[in-house]
C-alpha positions in Angstrom: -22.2 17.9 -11.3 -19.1 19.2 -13.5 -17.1 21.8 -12.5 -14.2 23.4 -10.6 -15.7 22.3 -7.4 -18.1 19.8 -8.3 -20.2 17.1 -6.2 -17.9 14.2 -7.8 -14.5 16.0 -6.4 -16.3 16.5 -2.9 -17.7 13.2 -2.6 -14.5 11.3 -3.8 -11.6 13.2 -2.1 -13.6 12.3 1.5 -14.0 9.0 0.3 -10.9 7.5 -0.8 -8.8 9.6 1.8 -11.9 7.6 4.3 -11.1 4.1 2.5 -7.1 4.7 2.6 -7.0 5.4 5.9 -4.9 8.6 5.2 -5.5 12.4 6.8 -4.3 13.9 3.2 -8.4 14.7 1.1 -9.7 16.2 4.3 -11.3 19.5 3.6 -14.3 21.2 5.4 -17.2 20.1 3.1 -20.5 21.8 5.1 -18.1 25.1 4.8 -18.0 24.8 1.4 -21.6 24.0 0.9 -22.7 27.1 2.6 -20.8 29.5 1.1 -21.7 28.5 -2.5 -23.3 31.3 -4.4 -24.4 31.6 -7.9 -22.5 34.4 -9.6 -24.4 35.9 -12.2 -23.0 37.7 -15.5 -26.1 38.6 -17.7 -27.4 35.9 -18.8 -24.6 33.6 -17.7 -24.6 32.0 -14.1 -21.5 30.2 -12.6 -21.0 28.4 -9.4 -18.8 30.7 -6.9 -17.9 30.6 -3.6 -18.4 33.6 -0.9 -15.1 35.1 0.3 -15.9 33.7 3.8 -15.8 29.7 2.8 -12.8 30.5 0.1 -10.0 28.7 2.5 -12.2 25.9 2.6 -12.4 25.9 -1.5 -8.8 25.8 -0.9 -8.5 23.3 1.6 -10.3 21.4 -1.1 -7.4 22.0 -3.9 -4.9 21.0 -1.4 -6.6 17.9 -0.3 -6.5 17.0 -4.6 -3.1 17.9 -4.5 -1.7 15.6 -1.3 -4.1 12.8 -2.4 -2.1 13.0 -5.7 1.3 12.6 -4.3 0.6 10.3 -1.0 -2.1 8.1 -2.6 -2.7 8.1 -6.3 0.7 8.4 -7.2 2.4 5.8 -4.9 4.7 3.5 -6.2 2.6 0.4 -5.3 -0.9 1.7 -6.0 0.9 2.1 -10.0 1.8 -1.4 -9.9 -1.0 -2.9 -9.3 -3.0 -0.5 -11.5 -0.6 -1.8 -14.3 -0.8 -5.1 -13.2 -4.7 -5.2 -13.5 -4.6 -3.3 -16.7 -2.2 -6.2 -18.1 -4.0 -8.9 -16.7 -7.6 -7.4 -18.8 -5.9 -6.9 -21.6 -4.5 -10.4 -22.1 -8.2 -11.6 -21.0 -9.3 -9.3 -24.0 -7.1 -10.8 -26.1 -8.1 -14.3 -25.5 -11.7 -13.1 -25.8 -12.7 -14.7 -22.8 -16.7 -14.9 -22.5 -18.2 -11.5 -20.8 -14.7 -9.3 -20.2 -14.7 -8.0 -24.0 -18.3 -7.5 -23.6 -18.2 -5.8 -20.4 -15.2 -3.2 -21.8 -17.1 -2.7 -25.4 -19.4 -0.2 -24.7 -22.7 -0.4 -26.4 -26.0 2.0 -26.0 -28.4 -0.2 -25.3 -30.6 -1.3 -22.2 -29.4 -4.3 -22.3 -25.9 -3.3 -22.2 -26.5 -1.5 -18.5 -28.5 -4.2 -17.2 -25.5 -6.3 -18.0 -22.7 -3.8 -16.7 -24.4 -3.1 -13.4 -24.5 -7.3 -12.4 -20.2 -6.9 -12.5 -17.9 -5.9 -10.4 -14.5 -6.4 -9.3 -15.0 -10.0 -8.1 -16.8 -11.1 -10.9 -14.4 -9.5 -13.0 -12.0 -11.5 -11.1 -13.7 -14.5 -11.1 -14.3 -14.5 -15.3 -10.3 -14.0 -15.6 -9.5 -17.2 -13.2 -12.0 -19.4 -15.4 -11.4 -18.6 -18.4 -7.8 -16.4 -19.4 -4.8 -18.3 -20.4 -2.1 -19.1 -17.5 -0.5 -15.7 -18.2 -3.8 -13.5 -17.3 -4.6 -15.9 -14.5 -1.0 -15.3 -13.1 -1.3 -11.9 -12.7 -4.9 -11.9 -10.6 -3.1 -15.0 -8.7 -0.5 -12.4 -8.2 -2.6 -9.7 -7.2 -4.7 -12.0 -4.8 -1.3 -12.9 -3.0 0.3 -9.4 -3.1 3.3 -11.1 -5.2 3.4 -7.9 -7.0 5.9 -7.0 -9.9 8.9 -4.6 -8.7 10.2 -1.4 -10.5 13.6 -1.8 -12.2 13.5 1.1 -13.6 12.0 4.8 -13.6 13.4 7.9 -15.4 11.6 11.7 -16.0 10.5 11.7 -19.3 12.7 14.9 -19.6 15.9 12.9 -18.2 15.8 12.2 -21.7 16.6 15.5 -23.2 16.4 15.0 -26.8 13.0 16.7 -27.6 12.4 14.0 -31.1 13.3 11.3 -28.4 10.7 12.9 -25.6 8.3 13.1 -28.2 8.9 9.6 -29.6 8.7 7.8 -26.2 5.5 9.9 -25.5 3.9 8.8 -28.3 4.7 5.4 -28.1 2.2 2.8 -29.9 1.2 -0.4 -28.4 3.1 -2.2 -30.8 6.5 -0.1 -29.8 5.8 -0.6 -26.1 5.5 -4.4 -26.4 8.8 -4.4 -28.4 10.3 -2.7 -25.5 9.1 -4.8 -22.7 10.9 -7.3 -25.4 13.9 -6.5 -25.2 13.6 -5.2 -21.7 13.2 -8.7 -20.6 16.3 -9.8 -22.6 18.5 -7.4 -20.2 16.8 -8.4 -17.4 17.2 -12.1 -17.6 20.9 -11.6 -18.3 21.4 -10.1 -14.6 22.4 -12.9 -11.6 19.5 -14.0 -9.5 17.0 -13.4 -12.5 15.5 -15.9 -14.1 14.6 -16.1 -17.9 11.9 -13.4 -18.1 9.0 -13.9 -20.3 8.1 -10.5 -21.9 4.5 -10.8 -21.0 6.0 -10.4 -16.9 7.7 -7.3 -17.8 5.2 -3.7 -18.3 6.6 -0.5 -19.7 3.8 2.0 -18.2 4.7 5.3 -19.1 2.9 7.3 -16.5 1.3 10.9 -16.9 1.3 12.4 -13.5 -0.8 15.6 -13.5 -1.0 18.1 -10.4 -5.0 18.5 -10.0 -4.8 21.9 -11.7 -4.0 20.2 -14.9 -6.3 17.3 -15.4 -8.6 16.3 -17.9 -12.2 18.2 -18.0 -14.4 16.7 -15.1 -11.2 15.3 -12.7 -9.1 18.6 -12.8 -9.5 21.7 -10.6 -8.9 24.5 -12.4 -8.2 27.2 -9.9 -8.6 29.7 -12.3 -12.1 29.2 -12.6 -13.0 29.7 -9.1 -14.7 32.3 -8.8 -14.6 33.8 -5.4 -16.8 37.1 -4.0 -15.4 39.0 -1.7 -16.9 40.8 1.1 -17.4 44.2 -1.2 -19.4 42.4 -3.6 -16.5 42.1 -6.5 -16.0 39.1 -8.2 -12.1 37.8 -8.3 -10.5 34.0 -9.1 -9.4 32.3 -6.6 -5.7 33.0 -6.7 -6.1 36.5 -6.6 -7.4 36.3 -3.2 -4.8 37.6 -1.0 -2.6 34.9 1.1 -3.8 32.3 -0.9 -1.5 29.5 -2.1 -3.4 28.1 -4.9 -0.9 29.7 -7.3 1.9 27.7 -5.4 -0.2 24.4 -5.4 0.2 24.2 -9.5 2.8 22.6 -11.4 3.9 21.3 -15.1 2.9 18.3 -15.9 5.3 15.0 -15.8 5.8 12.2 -17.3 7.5 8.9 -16.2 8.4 6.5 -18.1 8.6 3.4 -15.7 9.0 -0.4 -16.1 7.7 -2.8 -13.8 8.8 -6.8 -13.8 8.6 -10.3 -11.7 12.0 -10.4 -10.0 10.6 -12.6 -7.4 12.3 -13.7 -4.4 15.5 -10.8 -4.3 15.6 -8.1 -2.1 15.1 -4.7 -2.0 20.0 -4.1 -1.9 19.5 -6.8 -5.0 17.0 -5.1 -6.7 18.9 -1.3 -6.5 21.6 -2.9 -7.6 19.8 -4.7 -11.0 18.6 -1.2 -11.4 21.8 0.4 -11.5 23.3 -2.3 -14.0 20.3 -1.9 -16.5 19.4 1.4 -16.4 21.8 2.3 -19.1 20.7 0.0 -21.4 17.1 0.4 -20.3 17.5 3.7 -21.3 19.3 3.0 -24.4 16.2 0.5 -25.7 13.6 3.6 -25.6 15.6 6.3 -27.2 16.6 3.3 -30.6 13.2 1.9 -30.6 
C-alpha cells in the first residue's frame, strides 16, 4: 500500500497519464507485478523486485519523473490549482454552509458519511450559492477557462541572498497577502491593466520536487529499491548496471510565481508587463 513502488503510484501514474491523454506515466505494470519478490533480512521482509522486471521498476521512476514535468508541473494545470485553492479559501472565509465542514476534518461516522456525498460539482455548486462575488468569480472563471495569467515567475535561488531565500520560503499567510497587495498596486499602474483588486492577484510559491524527493507515500525513493539479481544478491536499484535512476534525481526547486486577471491582452502584451514589473516584483519579496 506504501512504499517505493506501491499500489497507489501504479494505479495513479496509468491513470492520470490515461485521463490526460499523454504517452509520458506509461510503464509495464503486469512486468512489474510478476517480478515482485519479498526480500527477506531476518526477521525483516521488504518488497523487491527480481533483476529480470528491474527496467520495468524503472520505466516506472521515469514515467513519475515525465508526468512531473509534462503534466503536474504545467503552467496551466498550477493556475488553476491556485485558482481553486483561492476560490475555497475565500468560501472558508465566508463560512459558507458545508465547505468549512467538508475541509475540517473530524473522526467521526458521521463525518465520512458526509464527505463521501461531495465532490467536485457539489463543491462547486456550494461556492456559486453561497460565497461572496469574489469566490463565485473565480469558479465562474474556472467554468469558462478565463483563467488568471503569470506575470511573473523567478527560481527561488535567482534570489541569492540566503536570509532573503529563506524569508520568501517561509512566508506566512499574512506576508503573502501583503505581497499580492502591493503586487496589484504595480500591476494596475501598467497600460491596458485595469485597477487590480488584490484578491485577483495569487503569489503561489511553488515547491517542485523530482519524484525521488517527495513526501513519504508520493515519493519514489530509488534507493530503497531493492533489486535481486540473477546470483541471488541483493543490490538498490541504482547500482544495477546501465541503469539511469541515478540521472533521473534532482535538487529540489522552488518558484516563487504570481498569477493575476489581466484579461483581454495578449500573450506580446503580457511579456512585455512582465519585463516592466519584474524588477519591482522582485523588489516587493525581498523588503517584505
Amino acid at each position: 500500500v506504501n512504499g517505493p513502488f506501491d499500489a497507489d503510484k501504479l494505479d495513479y501514474l496509468l491513470r492520470d497519464s490515461h485521463c490526460a491523454g499523454v504517452k509520458y506515466g506509461i510503464f509495464d505494470l503486469e512486468r512489474i507485478v510478476n517480478t515482485v519478490v519479498c526480500i527477506s533480512d531476518g526477521q525483516d521482509s521488504y518488497m523487491g523486485v527480481d533483476e529480470d522486471g528491474f527496467w520495468a521498476v524503472e520505466q516506472l521512476v521515469l514515467a513519475k519523473r515525465y508526468m512531473n514535468l509534462q503534466v503536474y508541473r504545467h503552467r496551466i494545470r498550477l493556475i488553476t490549482d491556485a485558482m481553486l485553492v483561492r476560490a475555497i479559501e475565500i468560501a472558508m472565509e465566508d463560512n459558507v454552509s458545508g465547505v468549512n465542514e467538508f475541509y475540517h476534518f473530524s473522526d467521526t461516522k458521521e463525518f465520512v458519511q458526509q464527505f463521501l456525498k461531495w465532490d467536485d460539482e457539489s463543491l462547486v455548486r456550494a461556492i456559486l450559492a453561497g460565497s461572496s462575488s469574489t469566490s463565485k468569480e473565480y469558479i465562474e472563471r474556472l467554468r469558462s477557462r478565463r483563467l488568471l495569467k503569470e506575470v511573473y515567475s523567478k527560481n527561488i535561488k535567482d534570489f541569492i541572498d540566503a536570509l532573503v531565500i529563506n524569508k520568501i520560503s517561509m512566508f506566512s499567510l499574512s506576508k503573502l497577502r501583503e505581497a499580492e497587495q502591493k503586487i496589484a498596486v504595480v500591476l494596475s499602474r501598467q497600460p491596458g491593466i485595469q485597477t487590480l483588486e488584490p484578491s485577483f492577484v495569487v503569489v503561489d510559491i511553488l515547491n517542485i520536487d523530482n519524484p525521488t524527493f517527495r513526501p513519504p507515500g508520493v515519493e519514489i525513493r530509488v534507493n530503497d529499491i531493492l533489486v535481486r539479481q540473477r546470483d541471488g544478491t541483493i543490490v538498490q536499484a541504482p547500482s544495477v548496471q546501465g541503469s539511469m535512476m541515478g540521472a533521473a534525481t534532482e535538487e529540489k526547486e522552488v518558484f516563487v510565481n504570481v498569477y493575476a486577471a489581466v484579461d483581454g491582452m495578449e500573450k506580446e502584451e503580457r511579456e512585455r508587463v512582465r519585463r516592466e514589473v519584474e524588477g519591482e516584483i522582485t523588489e516587493i519579496f525581498v523588503k517584505i
